[in-house]
C-alpha positions in Angstrom: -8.4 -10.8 -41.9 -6.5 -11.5 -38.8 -3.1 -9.8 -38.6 -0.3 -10.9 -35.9 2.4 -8.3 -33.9 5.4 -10.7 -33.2 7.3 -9.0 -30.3 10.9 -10.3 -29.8 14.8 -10.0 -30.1 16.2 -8.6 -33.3 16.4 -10.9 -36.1 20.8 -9.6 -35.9 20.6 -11.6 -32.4 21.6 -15.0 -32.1 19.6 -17.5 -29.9 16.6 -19.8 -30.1 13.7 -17.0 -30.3 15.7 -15.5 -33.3 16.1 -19.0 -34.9 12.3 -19.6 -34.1 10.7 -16.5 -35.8 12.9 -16.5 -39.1 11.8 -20.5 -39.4 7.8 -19.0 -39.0 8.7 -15.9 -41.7 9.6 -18.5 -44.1 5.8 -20.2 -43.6 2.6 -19.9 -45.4 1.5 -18.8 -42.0 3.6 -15.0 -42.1 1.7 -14.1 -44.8 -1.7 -15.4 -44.0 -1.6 -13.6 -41.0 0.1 -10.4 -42.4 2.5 -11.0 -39.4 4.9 -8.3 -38.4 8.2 -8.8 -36.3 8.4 -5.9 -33.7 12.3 -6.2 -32.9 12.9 -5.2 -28.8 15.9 -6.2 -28.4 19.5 -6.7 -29.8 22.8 -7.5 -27.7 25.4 -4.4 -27.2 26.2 -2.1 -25.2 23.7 -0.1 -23.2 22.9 2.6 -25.9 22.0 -0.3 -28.3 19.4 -1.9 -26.3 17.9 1.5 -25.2 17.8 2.6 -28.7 16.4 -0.9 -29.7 13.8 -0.9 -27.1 12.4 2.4 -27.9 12.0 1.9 -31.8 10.4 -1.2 -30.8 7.9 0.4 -28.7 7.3 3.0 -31.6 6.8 0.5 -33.9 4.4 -1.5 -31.7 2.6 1.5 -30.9 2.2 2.8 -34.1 1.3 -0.8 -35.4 -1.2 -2.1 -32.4 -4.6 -0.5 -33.4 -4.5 -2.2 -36.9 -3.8 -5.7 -35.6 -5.8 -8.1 -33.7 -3.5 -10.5 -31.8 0.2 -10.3 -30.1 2.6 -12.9 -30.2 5.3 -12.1 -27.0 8.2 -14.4 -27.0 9.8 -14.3 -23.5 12.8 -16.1 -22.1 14.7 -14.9 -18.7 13.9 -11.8 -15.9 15.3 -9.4 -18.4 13.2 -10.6 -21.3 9.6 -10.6 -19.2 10.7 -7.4 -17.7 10.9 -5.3 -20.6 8.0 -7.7 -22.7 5.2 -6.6 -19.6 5.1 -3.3 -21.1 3.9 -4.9 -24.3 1.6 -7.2 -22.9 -0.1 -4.4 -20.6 -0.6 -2.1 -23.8 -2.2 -5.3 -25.9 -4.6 -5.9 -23.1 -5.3 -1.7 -22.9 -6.1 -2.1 -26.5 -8.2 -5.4 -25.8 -6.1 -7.0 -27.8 -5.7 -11.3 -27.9 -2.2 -11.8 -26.3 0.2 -15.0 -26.9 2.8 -15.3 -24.2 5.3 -17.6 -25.9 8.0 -18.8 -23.2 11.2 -20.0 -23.9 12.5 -20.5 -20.7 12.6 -24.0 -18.2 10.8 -22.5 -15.5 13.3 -22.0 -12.7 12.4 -18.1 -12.4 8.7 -18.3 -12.3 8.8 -22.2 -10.3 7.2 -22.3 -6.6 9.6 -19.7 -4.8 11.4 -18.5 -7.5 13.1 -15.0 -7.3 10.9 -13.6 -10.4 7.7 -15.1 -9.8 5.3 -12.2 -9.6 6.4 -11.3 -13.6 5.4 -14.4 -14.7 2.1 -14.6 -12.7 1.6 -11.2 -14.8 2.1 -12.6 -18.2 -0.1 -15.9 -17.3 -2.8 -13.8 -15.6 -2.6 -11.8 -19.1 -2.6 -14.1 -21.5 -5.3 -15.6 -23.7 -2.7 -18.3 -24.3 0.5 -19.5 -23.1 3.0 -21.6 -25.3 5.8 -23.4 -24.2 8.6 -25.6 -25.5 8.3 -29.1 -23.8 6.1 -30.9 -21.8 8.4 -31.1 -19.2 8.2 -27.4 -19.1 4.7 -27.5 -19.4 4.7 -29.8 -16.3 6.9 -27.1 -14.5 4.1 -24.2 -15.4 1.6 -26.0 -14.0 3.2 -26.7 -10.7 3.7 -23.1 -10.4 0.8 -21.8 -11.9 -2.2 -24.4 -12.1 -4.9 -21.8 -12.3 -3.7 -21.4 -15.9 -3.6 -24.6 -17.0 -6.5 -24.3 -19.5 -4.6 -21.9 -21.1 -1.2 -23.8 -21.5 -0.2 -25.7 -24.7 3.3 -27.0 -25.9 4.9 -26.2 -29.3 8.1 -27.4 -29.7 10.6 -25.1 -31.9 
């Protein structure tokens, strides 16, 4: 029975990753896959995030051994910062990572400012989602030694 850590902002934050994951707990597919929703995130002020980011981890930790595959959702420098952590204890525990991006592509294009943490989440990944074609397109430009592991899924 395959089982699925969803890493991402709190279900109390508003945005498209938030939107996304309470559309996929609604889905035959939660259940199948006895997905869980590690929440790493939630807007405030400083003492918010720190406390949301460490009960996340504790709750990842604590979770990892039992499951077999880790969905990331990612979005900005912020976002991929804090999610590397994540991805480098999924692959410690050999663990099937999903790098989900919900981001255009300016920070990881050729040159961009935040390149190198993207090149870690590709280099990582057993697969790499992302939103459009377009954006797709913009990955592989950047990163074309990933290619094979690239698919689209739009929200």
């Amino acid at each position: 029975m395959t089982r699925v850590l969803v890493v991402a902002t709190s279900r109390k934050t508003r945005g498209g990753i938030t939107s996304v994951i309470k559309a996929h707990e609604t889905g035959e597919q939660w259940q199948k896959y006895h997905c869980h929703w590690v929440q790493t995130h939630r807007d405030g002020n400083t003492i918010r995030k720190i406390w949301y980011f460490v009960t996340g981890l504790v709750d990842f930790l604590t979770r990892l051994p039992f499951y077999d595959i880790v969905h990331i959702h990612t979005a900005d420098y912020g976002t991929e910062k804090r999610k590397r952590i994540f991805a480098h204890l999924t692959k410690l525990y050999r663990k099937k990572l999903i790098v989900h991006l919900h981001s255009s592509g300016q920070e990881f294009s050729i040159g961009g400012e935040h390149r190198d943490l993207y090149e870690y989440s590709f280099s990582h990944a057993d697969k790499i989602i992302l939103l459009s074609n377009t954006w797709k397109d913009e990955a592989i430009k950047a990163f074309p030694q990933y290619e094979n592991k690239m698919t689209v899924l739009y929200n």
